[in-house]
C-alpha positions, 0 to 999 in steps of 0.5 A, spaced: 841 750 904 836 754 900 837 760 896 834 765 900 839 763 905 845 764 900 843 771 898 847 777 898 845 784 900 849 791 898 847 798 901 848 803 896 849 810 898 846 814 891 850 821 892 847 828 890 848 833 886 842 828 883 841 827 875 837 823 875 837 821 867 842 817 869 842 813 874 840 807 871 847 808 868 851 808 873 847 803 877 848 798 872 856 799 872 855 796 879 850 791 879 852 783 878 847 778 873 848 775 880 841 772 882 843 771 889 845 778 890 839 783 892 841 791 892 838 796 896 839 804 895 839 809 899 837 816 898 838 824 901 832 826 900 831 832 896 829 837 900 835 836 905 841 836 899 845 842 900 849 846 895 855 846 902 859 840 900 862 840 907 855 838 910 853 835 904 859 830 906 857 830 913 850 828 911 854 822 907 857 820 912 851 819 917 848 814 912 854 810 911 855 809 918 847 808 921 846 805 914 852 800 913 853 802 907 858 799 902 858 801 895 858 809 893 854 810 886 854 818 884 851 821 876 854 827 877 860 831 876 861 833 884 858 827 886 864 823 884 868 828 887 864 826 894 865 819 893 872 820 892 873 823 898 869 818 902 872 812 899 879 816 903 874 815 909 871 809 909 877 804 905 871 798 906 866 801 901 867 796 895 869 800 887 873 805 892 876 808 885 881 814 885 883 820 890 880 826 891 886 829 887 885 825 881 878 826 881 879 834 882 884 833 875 879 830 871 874 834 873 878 841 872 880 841 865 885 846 866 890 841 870 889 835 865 892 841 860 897 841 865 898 834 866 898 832 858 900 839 855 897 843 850 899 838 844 894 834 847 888 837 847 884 842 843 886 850 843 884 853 849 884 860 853 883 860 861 880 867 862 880 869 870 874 872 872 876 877 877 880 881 871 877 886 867 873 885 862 875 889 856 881 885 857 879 878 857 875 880 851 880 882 847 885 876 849 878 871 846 878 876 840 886 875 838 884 867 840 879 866 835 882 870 830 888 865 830 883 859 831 878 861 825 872 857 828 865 858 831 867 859 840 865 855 846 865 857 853 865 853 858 865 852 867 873 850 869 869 845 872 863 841 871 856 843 875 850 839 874 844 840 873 846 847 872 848 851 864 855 848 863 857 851 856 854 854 850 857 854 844 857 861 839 858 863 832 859 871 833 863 873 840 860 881 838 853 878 838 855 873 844 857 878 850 851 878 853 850 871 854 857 870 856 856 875 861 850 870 863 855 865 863 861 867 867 857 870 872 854 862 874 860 860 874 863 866 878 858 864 882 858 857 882 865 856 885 864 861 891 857 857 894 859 850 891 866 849 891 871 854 894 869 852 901 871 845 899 876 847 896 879 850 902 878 845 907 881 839 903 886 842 897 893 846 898 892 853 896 899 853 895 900 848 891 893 849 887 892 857 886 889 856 880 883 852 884 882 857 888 879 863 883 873 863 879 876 862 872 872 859 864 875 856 859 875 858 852 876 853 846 874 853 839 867 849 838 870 842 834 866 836 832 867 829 828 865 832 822 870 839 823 875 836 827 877 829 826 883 828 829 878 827 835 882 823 839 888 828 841 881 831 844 880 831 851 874 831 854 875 828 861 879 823 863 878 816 867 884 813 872 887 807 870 892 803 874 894 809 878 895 813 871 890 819 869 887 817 862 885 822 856 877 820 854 877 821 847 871 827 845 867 823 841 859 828 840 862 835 839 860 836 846 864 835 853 863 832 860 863 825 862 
């Protein structure tokens, strides 16, 4: 028997959004050094993604069914809420990972501060959106005023290849650019999220994912804040358990 004839071949299902700096990344978590194993990755084409997740998915699915699909491999915040979702779907993908809801956790830093309390993570401030502005600004006023540190504005959520976050120094000199920020993510979460959100989560159980929200927290880094490893940036899920990753550049995400 030759060796062609012991070779192995996996279909991978790359998920959009795409960031494509990457890629390589996440395809080397998947690969074996196996040299009897070829991989071969499947793509939508750019010109046919969509902001909509719910056809997004549709779209997924079709591939994984004309295209036997049986591995996910995603670069991206959302897209690892896609697979999530179709790992559900399709249980004979390999790597299926964790569930939709513990990937929604992990990525919306507002539940994780839920599920490990504040002790746990570093100062923070949720501001909804659709409240007045005035007010809002005063609450960031009275929460840096405690806090002494330069600010930083981030999206409830991680959204790729979009502004995520912006760090400040002054909040009086800032409003025009938080302003830009909020609006994105005002945005964001109506055209890329919410109709998600309401075919798969419970607003009874989940209101606060169902309104546009941004946290604010003091901007830390090694050299500032050493105690780093009470500082969540995101979370993995381990044994069926949500695990706090330690903010270790300054910055946040995955």
């Amino acid at each position: 028997m030759n060796s062609i004839s012991l070779s192995q071949s996996i279909r991978i299902l790359y998920i959009p959004p795409y960031y494509e700096n990457h890629f390589e990344l996440a395809l080397d978590r998947l690969i074996t050094p196996n040299k009897h194993v070829k991989y071969q990755v499947f793509t939508i084409d750019k010109k046919f993604t969509t902001t909509d997740l719910n056809l997004l998915l549709s779209m997924c699915r079709t591939i994984i069914n004309e295209e036997h699909i049986q591995m996910l491999i995603s670069d991206s915040h959302i897209g690892q809420l896609i697979i999530a979702k179709l790992c559900q779907e399709y249980p004979q993908i390999y790597n299926s990972g964790m569930n939709f809801l513990n990937t929604l956790k992990c990525i919306n830093r507002y539940s994780m501060i839920e599920l490990f309390g504040i002790d746990e993570c570093i100062p923070t401030l949720l501001i909804d959106i659709t409240k007045d502005w005035k007010m809002n600004f005063e609450s960031i006023e009275i929460f840096f005023s405690k806090n002494k540190i330069d600010g930083y504005i981030k999206s409830l959520y991680g959204f790729d290849n979009q502004l995520s976050s912006f760090r400040f120094l002054n909040l009086k000199n800032s409003i025009e650019t938080i302003h830009t920020y909020t609006e994105l993510y005002q945005q964001q979460h109506l055209t890329n999220l919410l109709s998600l959100f309401r075919v798969y989560i419970s607003k009874k159980h989940y209101p606060l994912i169902f309104q546009p929200s941004y946290l604010i927290q003091p901007f830390f880094d090694l050299v500032t804040y050493p105690h780093w490893r009470l500082v969540i940036a995101s979370a993995c899920i381990f044994n069926k358990e949500i695990l706090m990753w330690p903010l270790v550049d300054g910055y946040s995400g995955w």
